[in-house]
N, C-alpha and C positions, 0 to 999 in steps of 0.2 A: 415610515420605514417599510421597506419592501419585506413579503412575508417569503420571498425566494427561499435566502440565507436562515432566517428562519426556521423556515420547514424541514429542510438537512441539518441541521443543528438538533432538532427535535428527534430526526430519525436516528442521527449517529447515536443520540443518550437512548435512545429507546433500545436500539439494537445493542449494546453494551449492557445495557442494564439486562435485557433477555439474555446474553451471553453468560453473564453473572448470575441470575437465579437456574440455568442450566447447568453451570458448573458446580455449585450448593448442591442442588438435587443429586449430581452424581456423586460426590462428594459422600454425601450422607446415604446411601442408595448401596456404592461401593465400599464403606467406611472397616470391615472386617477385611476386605478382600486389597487393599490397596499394598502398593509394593513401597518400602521405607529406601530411601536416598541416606548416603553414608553417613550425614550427620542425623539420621534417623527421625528425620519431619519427612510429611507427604509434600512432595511435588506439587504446586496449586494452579492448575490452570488458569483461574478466574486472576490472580495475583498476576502469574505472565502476561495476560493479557488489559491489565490496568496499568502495569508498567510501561508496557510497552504503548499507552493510549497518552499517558501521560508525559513519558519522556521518549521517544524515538529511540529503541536499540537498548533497552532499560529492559523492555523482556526477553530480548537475545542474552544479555548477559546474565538472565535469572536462570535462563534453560543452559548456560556455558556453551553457545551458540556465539561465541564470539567473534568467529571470522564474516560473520555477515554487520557487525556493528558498522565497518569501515564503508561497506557498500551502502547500507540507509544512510548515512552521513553523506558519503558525497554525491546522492542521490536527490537528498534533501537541498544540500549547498551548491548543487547546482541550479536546482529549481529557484532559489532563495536567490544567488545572484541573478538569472534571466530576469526573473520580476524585477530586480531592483536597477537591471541595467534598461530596459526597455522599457520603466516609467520614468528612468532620466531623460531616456530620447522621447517619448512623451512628453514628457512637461517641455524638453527644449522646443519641441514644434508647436507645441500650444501655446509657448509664451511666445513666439517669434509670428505666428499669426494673431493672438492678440494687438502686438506691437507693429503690424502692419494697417490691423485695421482701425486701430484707435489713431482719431484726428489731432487731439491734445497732447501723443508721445512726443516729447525730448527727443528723444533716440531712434536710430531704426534697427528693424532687426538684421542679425547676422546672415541669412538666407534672402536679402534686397534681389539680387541679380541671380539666383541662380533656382528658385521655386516659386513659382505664383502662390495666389492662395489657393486654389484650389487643390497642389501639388501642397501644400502644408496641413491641409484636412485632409488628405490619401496617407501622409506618413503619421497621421496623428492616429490615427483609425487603426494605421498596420504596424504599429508599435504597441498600440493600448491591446489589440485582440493578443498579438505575443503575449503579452504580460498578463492577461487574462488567462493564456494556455499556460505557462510556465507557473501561477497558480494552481489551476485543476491538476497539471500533475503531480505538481507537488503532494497535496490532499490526497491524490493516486497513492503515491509511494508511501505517505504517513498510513494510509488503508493498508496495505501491501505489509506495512511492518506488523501491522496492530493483527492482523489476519497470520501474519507468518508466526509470531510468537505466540496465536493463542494455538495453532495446529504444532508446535514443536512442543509445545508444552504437554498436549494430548501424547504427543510420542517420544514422550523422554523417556519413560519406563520402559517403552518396546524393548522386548528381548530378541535382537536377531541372533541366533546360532550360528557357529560354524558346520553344522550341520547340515544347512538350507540346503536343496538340493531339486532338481527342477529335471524329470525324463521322461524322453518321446520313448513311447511302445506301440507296437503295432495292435492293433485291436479291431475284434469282430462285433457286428452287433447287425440290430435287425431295422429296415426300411422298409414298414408296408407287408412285414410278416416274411422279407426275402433280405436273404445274411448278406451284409456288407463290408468290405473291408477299411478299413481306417486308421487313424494314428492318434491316440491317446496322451493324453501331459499329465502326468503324477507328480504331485509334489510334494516334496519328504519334509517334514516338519522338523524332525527329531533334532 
């Protein structure tokens, strides 16, 4: 067994697992100071981001993050069918140059007159590499969920005001002990 898949497999539970005793530490760290959610439990980032490890869009729906459910689904469902269309055309050119080159076939293959073999190992190659990448993206986008739900989770309790409020002032100050003129950004919290 190749120790490739392996090795990633190892990193995603290690990296999850350090996500998890990070989120504990704050957790307990924070535990007087934390903000209560209307049915009056703490918000758990380590939870959103289990959810969202174990079911794709499981921790969108924990943060009520729901308009982004539809987009990992058919981000995932697309990658899901590319893999599975592009090992059908796979397996058809691999069976059809099997069936060429085997002396003892019955049958011939479907592609006789219109691919040599060499033209049947070019499309067996550039089928399988697709469905290799429609793969990795896949794993992309399940990262992308697992990552998006544990930072929305961090920022469910943000409180933005109406308040906010962002202004350029003219302002002096000093370059080299000689006054300069400039434009300032203050930003009003309240």
């Amino acid at each position: 067994m190749p120790k490739f898949p392996l090795l990633h497999i190892s990193f995603v539970f290690l990296f999850f697992f350090a996500v998890n005793l990070q989120a504990q530490e704050e957790l307990k760290a924070n535990a007087a100071d934390t903000l209560q959610v209307d049915s009056g439990e703490v918000h758990s980032v380590s939870k959103a981001t289990w959810l969202s490890t174990a079911l794709p869009g499981a921790g969108q729906y924990y943060n009520k993050a729901y308009w982004k459910m539809p987009i990992i689904y058919g981000g995932l469902g697309a990658c899901i069918y590319m893999a599975i269309d592009n090992h059908q055309s796979y397996r058809r050119y691999l069976d059809a140059f099997f069936l060429r080159i085997d002396s003892n076939a019955t049958k011939t293959d479907q592609y006789l007159n219109i691919y040599s073999e060499r033209e049947l190992i070019e499309l067996q190659n550039i089928y399988r590499d697709w469905r290799d990448l429609a793969i990795i993206i896949g794993a992309f986008v399940w990262a992308l969920n697992v990552v998006d739900a544990h930072v929305d989770a961090h920022l469910y309790d943000y409180n933005v005001n109406d308040d906010l409020s962002l202004r350029v002032e003219p302002n002096m100050f000093f370059v080299n002990n000689l006054p300069a003129v400039g434009l300032r950004l203050r930003l009003n919290l309240q």
